[in-house]
N, C-alpha and C positions, 0 to 999 in steps of 0.2 A: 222521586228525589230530584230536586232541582239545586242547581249548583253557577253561579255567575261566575264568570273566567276567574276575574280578580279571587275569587274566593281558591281556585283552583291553586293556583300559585301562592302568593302571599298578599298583602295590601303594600309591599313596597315594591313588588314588581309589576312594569307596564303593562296595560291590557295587549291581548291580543285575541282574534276573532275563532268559533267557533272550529273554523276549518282545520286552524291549526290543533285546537287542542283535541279534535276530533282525530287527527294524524299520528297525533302524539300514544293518546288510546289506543287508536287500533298497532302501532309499531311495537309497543306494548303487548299487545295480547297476542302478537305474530311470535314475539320472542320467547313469551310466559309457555306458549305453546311447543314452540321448538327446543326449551328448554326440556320440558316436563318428556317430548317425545327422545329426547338423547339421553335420558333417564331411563325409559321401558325399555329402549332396546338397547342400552348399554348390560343392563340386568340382562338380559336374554342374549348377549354376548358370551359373560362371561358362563350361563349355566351352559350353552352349546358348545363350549370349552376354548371359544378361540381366547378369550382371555383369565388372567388368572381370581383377579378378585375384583368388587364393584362398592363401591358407594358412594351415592347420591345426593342430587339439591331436592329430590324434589318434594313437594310439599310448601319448599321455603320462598317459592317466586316472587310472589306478588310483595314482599317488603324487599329484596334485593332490588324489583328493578325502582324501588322509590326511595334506598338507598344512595341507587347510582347517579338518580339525576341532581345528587349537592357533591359529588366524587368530581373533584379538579383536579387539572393538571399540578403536579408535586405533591397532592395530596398520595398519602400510603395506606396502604389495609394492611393487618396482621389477622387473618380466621382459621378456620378450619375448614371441614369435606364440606361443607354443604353449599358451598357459594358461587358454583358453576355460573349461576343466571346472573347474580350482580358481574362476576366475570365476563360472561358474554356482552353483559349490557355497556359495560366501558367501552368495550372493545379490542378485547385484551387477550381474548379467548375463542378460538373459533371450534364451532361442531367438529370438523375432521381432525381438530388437535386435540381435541379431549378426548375420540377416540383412538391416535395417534397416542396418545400415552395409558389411556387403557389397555392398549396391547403392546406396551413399554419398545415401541418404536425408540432407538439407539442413535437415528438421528434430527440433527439440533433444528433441519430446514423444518419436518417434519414436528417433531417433540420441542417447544422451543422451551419448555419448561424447566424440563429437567433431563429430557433425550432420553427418558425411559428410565428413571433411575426412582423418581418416585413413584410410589403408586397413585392408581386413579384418586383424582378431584383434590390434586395436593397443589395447589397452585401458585406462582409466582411470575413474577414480570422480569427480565432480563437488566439489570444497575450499568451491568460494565459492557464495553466493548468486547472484541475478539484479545486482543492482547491486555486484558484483564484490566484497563483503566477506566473509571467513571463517564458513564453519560452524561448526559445534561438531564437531570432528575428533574426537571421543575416544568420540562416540555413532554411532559410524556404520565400517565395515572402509573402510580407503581403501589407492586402486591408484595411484601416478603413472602420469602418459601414456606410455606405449609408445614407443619408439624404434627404426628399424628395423634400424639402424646398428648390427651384432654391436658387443656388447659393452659400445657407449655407455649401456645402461643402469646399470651397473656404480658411474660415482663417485657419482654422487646417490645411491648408496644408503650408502657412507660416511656422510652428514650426514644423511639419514635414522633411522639408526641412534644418530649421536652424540648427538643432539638428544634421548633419552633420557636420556642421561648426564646432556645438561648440564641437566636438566630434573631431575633427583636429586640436581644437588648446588648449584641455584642455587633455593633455598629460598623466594628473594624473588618471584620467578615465581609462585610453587604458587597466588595468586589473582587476577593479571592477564591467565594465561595458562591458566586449566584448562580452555580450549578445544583445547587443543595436546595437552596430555598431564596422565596420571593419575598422577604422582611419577614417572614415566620407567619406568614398567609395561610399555613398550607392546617391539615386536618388529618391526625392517626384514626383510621376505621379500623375499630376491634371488635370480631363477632365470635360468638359462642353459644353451647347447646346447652338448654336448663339444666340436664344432669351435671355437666364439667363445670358449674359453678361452687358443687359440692368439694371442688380440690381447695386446697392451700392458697395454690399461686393464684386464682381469682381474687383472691380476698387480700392475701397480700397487694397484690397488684392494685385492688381497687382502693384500699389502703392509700398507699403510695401517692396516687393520683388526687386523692381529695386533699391530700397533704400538697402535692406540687401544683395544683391548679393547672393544666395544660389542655391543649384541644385536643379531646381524646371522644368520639362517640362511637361508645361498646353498645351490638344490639347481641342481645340473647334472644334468639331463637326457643322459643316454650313448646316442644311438640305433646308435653308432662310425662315423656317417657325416656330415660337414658338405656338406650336397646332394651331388656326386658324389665328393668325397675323404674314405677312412676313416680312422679315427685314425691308424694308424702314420705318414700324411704330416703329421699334425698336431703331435704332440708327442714325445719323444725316448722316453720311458719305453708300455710296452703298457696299462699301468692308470692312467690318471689319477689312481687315488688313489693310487699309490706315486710317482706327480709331483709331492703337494702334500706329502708326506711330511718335510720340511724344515721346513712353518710346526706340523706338528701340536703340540701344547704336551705340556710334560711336567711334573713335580713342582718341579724345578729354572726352569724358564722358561715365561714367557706364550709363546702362541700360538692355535691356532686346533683345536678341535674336529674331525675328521675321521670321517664312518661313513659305510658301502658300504651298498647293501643294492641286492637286485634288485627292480626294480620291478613285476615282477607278483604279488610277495608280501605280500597284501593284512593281513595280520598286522604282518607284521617291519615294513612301513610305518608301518602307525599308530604301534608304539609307538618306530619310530624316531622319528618328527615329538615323539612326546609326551618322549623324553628330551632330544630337542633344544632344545625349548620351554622344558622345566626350566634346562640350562645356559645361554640367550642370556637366556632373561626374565630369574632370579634371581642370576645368576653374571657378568650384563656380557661373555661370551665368546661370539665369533665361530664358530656352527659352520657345516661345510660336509657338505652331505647329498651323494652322491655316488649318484646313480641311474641302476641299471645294467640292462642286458639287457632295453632298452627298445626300441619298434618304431615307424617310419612307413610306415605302410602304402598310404598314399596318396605316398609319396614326399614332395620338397621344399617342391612348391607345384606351382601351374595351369603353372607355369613349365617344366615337365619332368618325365620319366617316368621313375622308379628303375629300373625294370628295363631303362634304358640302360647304366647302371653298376653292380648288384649282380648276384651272380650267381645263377643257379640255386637252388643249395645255401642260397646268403644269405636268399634271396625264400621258400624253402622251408621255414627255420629261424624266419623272421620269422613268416609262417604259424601254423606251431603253440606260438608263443609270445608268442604276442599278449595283452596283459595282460587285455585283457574278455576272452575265451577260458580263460586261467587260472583268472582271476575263478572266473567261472562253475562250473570242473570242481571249483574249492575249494569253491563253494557245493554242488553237489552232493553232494560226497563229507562236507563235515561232519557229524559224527555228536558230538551232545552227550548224555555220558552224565548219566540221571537216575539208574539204580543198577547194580548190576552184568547186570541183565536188558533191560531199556527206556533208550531214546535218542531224542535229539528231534532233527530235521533241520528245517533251513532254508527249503527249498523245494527240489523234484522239476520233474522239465525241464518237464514242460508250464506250469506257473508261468512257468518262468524263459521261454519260447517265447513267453505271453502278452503279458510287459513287452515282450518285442523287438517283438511285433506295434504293441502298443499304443504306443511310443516311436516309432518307425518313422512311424504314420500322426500323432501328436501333432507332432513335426516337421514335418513334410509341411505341416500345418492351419497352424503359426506361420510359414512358410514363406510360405506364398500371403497370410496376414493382410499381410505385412510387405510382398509384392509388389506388393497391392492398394492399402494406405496411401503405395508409392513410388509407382505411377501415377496415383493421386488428381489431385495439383496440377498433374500433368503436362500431361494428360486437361483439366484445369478450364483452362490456360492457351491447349489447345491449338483448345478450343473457342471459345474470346474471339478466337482470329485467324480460326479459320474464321465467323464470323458477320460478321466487320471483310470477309474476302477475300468471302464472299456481295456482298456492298454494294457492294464495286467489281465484283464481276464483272456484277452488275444497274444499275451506272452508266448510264446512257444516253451521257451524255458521254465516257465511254472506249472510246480504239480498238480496233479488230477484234484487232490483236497484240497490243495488252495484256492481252484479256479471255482471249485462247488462253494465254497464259504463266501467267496467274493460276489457268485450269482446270488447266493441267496440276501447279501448285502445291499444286492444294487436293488433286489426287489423291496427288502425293507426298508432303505431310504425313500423309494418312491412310495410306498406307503407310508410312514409315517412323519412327510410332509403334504402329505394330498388334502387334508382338512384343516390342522393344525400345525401349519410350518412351525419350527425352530431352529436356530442355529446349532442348540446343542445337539438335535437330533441328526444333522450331518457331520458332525465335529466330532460324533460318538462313532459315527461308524466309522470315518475316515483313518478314526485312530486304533479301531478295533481289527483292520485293513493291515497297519504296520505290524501290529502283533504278529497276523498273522508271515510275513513277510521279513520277521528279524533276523533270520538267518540265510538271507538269499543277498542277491546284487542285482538292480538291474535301474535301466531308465525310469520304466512307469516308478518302480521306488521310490526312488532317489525326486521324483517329480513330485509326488507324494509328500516323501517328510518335506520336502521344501514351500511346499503350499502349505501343508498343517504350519511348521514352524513361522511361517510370516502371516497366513490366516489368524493365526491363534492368535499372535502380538497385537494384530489391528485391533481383533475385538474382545481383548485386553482392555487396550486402549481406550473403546469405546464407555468400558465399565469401570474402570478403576483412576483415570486419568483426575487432574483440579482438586486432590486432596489436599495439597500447598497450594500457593500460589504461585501462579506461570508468569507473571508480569518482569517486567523489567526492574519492580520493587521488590520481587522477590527477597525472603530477610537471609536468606543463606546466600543469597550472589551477592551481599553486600560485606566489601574486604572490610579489614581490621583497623584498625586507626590506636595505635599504642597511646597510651597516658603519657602526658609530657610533664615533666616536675623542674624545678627550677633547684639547679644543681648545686646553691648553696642553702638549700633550705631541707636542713635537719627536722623538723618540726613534724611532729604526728599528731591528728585529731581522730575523733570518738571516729566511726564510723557510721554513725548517723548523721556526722558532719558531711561527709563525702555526698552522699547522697540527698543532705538539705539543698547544699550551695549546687548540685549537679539536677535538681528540679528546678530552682530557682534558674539556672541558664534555661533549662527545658524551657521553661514557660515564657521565656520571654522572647529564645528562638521561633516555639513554636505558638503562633494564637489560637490557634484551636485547639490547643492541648487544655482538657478538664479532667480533674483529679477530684476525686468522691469517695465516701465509705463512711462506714461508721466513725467517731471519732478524729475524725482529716483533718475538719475545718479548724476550727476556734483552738484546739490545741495542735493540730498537727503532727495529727497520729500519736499511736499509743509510745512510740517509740522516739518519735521530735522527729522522725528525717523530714517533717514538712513543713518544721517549726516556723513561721510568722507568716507563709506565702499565700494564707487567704488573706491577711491585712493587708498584704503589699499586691496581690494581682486578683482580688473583690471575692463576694462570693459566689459567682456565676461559676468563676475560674475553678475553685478549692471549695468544695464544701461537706457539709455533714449529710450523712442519711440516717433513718433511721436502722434499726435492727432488723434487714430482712435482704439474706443474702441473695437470694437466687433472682428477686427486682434489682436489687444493686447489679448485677451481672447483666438484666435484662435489660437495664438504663445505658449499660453501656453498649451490649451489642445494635439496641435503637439508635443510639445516638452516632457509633461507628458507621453503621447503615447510610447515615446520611451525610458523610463526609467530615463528622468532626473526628477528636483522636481522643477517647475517654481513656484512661488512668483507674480501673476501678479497683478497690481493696478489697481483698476480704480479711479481715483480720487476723484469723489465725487457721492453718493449713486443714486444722481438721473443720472446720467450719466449710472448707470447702465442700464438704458433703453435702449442705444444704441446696448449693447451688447447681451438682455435678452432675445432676439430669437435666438440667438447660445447656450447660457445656459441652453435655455430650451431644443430644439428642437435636439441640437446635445449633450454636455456635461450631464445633467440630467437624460437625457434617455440610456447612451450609456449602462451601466454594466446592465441594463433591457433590452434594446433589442439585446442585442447581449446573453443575458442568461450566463450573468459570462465570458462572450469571452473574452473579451476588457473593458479597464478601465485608467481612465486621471485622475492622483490624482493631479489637479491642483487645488492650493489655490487662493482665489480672494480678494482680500486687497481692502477695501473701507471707507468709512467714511458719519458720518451721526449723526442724532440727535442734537438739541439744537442750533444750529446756527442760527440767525436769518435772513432771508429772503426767498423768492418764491421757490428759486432753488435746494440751497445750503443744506438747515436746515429740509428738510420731511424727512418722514418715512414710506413709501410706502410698509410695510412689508407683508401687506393679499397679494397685489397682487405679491411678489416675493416669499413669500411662496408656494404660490398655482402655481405658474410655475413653480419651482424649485425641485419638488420631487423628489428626487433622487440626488441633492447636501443639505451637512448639511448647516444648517441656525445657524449661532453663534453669539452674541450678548453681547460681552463681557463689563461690568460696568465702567471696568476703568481699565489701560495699561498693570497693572499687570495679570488679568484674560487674558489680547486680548496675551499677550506675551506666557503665559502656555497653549491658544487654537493653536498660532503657532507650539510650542513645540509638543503638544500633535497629529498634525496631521500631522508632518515630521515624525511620529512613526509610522504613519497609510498609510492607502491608498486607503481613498475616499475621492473625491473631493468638497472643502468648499467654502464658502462665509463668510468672517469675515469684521463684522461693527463695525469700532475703532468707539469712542466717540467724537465728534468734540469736544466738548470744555475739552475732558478732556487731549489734550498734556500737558497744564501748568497748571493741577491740580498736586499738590506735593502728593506723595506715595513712600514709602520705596522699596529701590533697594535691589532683592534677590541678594544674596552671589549663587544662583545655578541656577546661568544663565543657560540655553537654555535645561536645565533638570526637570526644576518642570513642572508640566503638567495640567492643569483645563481638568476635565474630561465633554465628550463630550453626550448628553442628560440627564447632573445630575442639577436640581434645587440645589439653596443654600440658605438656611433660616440665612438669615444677621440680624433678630430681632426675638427673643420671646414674644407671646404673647400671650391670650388668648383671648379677647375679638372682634378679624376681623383678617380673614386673609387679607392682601394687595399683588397682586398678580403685579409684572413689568419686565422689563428687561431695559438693557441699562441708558443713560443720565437720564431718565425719574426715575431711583431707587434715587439717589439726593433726590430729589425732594418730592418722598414719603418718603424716610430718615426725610425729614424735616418736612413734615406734620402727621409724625409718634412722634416725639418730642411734637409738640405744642398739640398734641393727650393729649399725657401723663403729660402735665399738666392739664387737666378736667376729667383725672384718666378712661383714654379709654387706653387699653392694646392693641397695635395693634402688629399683626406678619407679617414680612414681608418676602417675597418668590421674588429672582432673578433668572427667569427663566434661564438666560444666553447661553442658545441652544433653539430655536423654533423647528428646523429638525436639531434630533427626538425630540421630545421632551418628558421631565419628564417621564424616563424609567422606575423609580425604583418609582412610583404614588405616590411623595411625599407632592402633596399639598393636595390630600383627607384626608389625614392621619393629616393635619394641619385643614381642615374641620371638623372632627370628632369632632377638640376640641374646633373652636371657632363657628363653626356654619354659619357663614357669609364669603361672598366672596364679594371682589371690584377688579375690574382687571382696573391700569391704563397703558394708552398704548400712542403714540401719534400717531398712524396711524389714518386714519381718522374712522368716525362710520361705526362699521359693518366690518372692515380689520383685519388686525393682531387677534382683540378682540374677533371677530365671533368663530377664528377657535379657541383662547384658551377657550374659553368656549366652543367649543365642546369636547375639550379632556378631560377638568374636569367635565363637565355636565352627559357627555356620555360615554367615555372610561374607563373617571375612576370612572363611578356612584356617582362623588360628589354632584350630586341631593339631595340625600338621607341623606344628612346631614346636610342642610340648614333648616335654621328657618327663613329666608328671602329671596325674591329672589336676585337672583344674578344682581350682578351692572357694567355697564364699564362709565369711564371715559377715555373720545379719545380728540382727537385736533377735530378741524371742518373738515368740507367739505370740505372747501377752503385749499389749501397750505395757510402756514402762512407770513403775508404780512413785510415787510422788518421793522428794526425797535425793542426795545424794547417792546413798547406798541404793537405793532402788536403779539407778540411774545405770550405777558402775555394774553393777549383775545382770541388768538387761539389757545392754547394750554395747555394741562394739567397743574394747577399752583397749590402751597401747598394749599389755601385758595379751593380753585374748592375739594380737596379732604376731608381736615378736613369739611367743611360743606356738602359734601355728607354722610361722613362719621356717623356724628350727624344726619342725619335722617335716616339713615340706622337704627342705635342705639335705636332711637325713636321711626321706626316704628316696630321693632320687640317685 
């Protein structure tokens, strides 16, 4: 095989001499090697038990590292487990960190990933500083967080991608933002495994993409196995690439770039990556690398042995076609001619024999660095309880059976941290220690709980910390700012008005603010609050998408990523379910598992409550709460609060979920005179009635309603107070409904989620959090909708759901029976 430089590279880039590209090979095969060997004995970590689970790159080397070399700086990747080596190859990832968070090392010097929160080969690059503000993205290759959930990495990389675009043609950016991007230079890398093509959000996504045209190069990794099912169960066609063969574009129509190539062809790779690079960077088109006759050789993960399910012939084939294998025999056999007599070669095996030796035991050495650095604090913690259990065990004053339980303690601590330290294993005894010890007095005690009690907080801390955000934008440190109304103006408009004219300020305060969804653009939402603002600020600004919620979400958490501020809709509340496994799984958890790294302060626009029929009109809030930790939960009354929760979290930067009021667009409410500047403050209750005789605890459509069954209260001379929670997450920060407890004594919470949703969890914050227990003279009551969604129809409406009369007569035996 003979191969002229120029051909090596491309014909638009300068020649360079033999030595070099000789350098380039062998740094190449030193990593392909090092990677493959942090591979075998990562596997052999976790079966000797020092770690918990494992999976792997390997197999995928030889196209990552021809990947890496068109990966620039501001350029971003969205993949999956298998990318360890394109990681390493940036430089973004080192041996002793990847096993550093194989054994979920806690800290960040150590684990800079995710500091032990993700599991092994979940990768990401650190966006923000220490106090949670933006880097300079554009000096630095960055990875989003890893997701383990086939395929969910997939919509983020949509707005990833877009974010280029809108960064090339929104001019006004190029010096607020050239922390973000370099005139939309940069290139979304999205990889994935032939089986996780078989989801939804691939297709959606790939969809989306040939629609938006952006620079987007997805490479699918083909090993034709998804853990034990091969491709033919997977997808209808034998080659995935005559499966995508419908988006490929052609002269006549946009679409999407399509090339094969196999991947232990360390040539066709590169300069496939290198023609790719040319049409996503300079062309705005979507290509997809299609990489084939790829191998795992280690099988799925720690999880299971391939050669339960491959055969023979398979295991045999994978064998001698193993891309470092290929590699290598290509390295060997090149022959560069210098004239028609003399040729110059690469490297001769015992070279190539050396690297392996030399990668082999280099591993091994970052291996045990990283092992040594996990046992450290373990070791240092574990010795603070054994010098505390010394003390009681030389008490004088402790009994015979104490002092035996405590020896045989100190022995089982020092055993089982001898192989496989843990923190929990000294944290278990420690506290197994005070049991025994609860009914005595003394120093070592007392030294004891004090150590558990601020041990235990720290690493707390270490695992639970960056579910909000800690920045100084934080959206709950940011005060209130009251609606100002101009004090001779009686006039009231629809509610849809409030919040046209209060986007309209938005947009022009803010220019990076982009607002999307189905239906936005050209009429401006199903409901007008966005009535003419793609005409008036383009459609870069405002625009339509099509039908596919869980991209629409993923455009915006890409695009949030990269410092713009997306607006995304979803239409209507129960549609949210399309999308709620990106929400949760990727957006909720991101500033938690990446430990403050990375953060998508994307806002989510929906609608909900009170409408009548199956689909349209629930309230599904326990179950979007309880998946949502880690985006706020906003539940605004009526246009004007949803308008001052937009306000108030363009100031901030964490990522929301705001429920407009269906029926409340053509309720009439006074238009503030300070648009896009008054703010509703974000986990503050607001008591909209005084009372004395019950608190009424609601949020949303549903406040109405006990408004009006608050009235016909107070003509039977029942004083009721009412409480709008208006934020679920977080919620009631400043514990303002106890403090309403204190004085009426009585709690009703109405909700329309169904029994046991929404209602469960707010009585657990006021029962438990904030010991409202302790001030009831009766127990606590909810009024929910039924079981059922509510059936289409007025009357279906009023029987399924919380009505004034359902609360005034619960109310009257509350009253009754205390």
């Amino acid at each position: 095989m003979n191969y002229n430089n120029k051909e090596f590279i491309d014909d638009k880039e300068p020649y360079f001499d033999f030595d070099s590209f000789k350098k380039i090979v062998i740094n190449d095969y030193k990593l392909a090697r090092i990677s493959r060997e942090t591979s075998i004995l990562g596997r052999k970590e976790v079966l000797n038990g020092r770690a918990k689970f494992g999976i792997f790159g390997d197999g995928k080397e030889i196209p990552q590292l021809a990947m890496a070399k068109v990966f620039k700086n501001g350029d971003y990747r969205s993949g999956y487990y298998r990318d360890q080596t394109f990681m390493m190859a940036i430089g973004v990832l080192t041996v002793k960190s990847f096993f550093s968070q194989l054994y979920a090392h806690s800290d960040l010097e150590e684990e800079p990933v995710s500091s032990g929160r993700m599991m092994t080969s979940h990768f990401g690059t650190r966006f923000l500083n220490k106090d949670g503000n933006w880097k300079n993205l554009i000096q630095q290759k960055n990875s989003s967080a890893d997701i383990s959930s086939t395929a969910a990495q997939m919509p983020r990389l949509l707005g990833l991608a877009q974010a280029s675009k809108i960064y090339k043609k929104l001019k006004n950016l190029k010096e607020t933002h050239k922390m973000f991007s370099h005139n939309g230079n940069e290139v979304a890398f999205g990889t994935i495994g032939n089986a996780s093509i078989s989801e939804g959000l691939f297709w959606e996504t790939l969809n989306a993409a040939s629609v938006l045209q952006i620079p987007i190069i997805l490479s699918i990794w083909d090993d034709e196995y998804g853990i034990s099912v091969p491709n033919k169960y997977q997808f209808s066609k034998q080659n995935i690439s005559d499966l995508l063969y419908g988006f490929h574009r052609s002269k006549k129509e946009k679409g999407i770039e399509i090339i094969r190539v196999h991947g232990y062809n360390y040539i066709d790779l590169t300069k496939t990556y290198l023609k790719a690079d040319q049409i996503a960077r300079k062309e705005h088109v979507p290509v997809i690398i299609h990489v084939t006759n790829l191998t795992q050789p280690q099988g799925h993960s720690t999880s299971s042995s391939h050669e339960r399910y491959k055969s023979k012939e398979r295991l045999e084939w994978e064998m001698n076609n193993d891309g470092i294998k290929k590699f290598r025999d290509w390295i060997l056999n090149f022959r560069f001619e210098i004239n028609q007599k003399d040729y110059c070669k690469i490297a001769n095996v015992g070279f190539l024999d050396q690297i392996d030796i030399e990668a082999k035991e280099y591993v091994k050495n970052e291996k045990e660095k990283a092992w040594k650095a996990f046992q450290r604090p373990i070791y240092k913690i574990k010795n603070e309880v054994l010098s505390i259990l010394d003390q009681i065990q030389n008490n004088h004053s402790e009994e015979k059976w104490i002092k035996k339980y405590v020896k045989k303690y100190i022995k089982e601590l020092h055993n089982t941290t001898k192989n496989s330290p843990t923190k929990k294993s000294v944290f278990r005894i420690a506290r197994k220690v005070l049991y025994l010890l609860s009914d005595g007095k003394s120093d070592p005690k007392n030294c004891l709980i004090e150590w558990v009690k601020k041990k235990y907080h720290e690493e707390q801390e270490n695992y639970s910390s960056h579910l909000y955000s800690i920045s100084e934008k934080a959206s709950a440190r940011i005060t209130e700012v009251f609606p100002v109304y101009n004090n001779n103006d009686s006039n009231k408009v629809d509610g849809r008005i409030v919040l046209r004219e209060n986007f309209d300020k938005l947009l022009e305060l803010h220019p990076d603010l982009l607002i999307f969804g189905e239906d936005v653009g050209k009429i401006g939402d199903v409901n007008q609050g966005l009535e003419g603002l793609q005409k008036k600020y383009g459609k870069i600004r405002v625009f339509d998408t099509g039908i596919r919620e869980s991209t629409i979400l993923g455009q915006g958490i890409g695009l949030a990523m990269r410092g713009l501020r997306p607006i995304v809709e979803i239409q209507y509340i129960d549609y949210i379910l399309y999308a709620l496994q990106i929400m949760s799984d990727d957006l909720a958890c991101l500033q938690y598992r990446t430990k403050g790294g990375q953060k998508a302060p994307v806002i989510i626009r929906t609608r909900g409550h009170r409408l009548e029929g199956i689909w349209h009109s629930g309230s599904p809030m326990g179950g979007i709460i309880n998946y949502l930790r880690g985006i706020l939960v906003l539940v605004p009354r009526n246009m004007v609060k949803a308008a001052g929760f937009y306000n108030t979290l363009l100031s901030g930067d964490d990522p929301a979920l705001v429920v407009e009021c269906l029926n409340g667009y053509r309720i009439k409410e006074k238009l503030p005179k300070n648009l896009g500047l008054f703010r509703t403050p974000i986990g503050i209750v607001e008591k909209t009635r005084t009372g004395e005789d019950i608190t009424m605890i609601t949020y949303g459509s549903t406040w109405r309603i006990v408004s009006e069954a608050a009235e016909e209260l107070s003509k039977i001379n029942i004083d009721s107070e009412i409480i709008d929670i208006q934020s679920l997450l977080p919620f009631d920060l400043q514990k303002d409904i106890v403090k309403s407890l204190q004085k009426t004594n009585r709690l009703l919470i109405i909700d329309e989620d169904v029994p046991g949703g929404a209602s469960a969890y707010i009585l657990q914050k006021i029962l438990e959090e904030q010991n409202g227990y302790y001030y009831l003279d009766s127990p606590p009551v909810t009024i929910t909708a039924q079981e059922h969604r509510p059936p289409y129809g007025s009357d279906g409406d009023y029987f399924s759901k919380p009505s004034v009369e359902n609360i005034v007569e619960k109310v009257l035996r509350i009253m009754n029976d205390s």
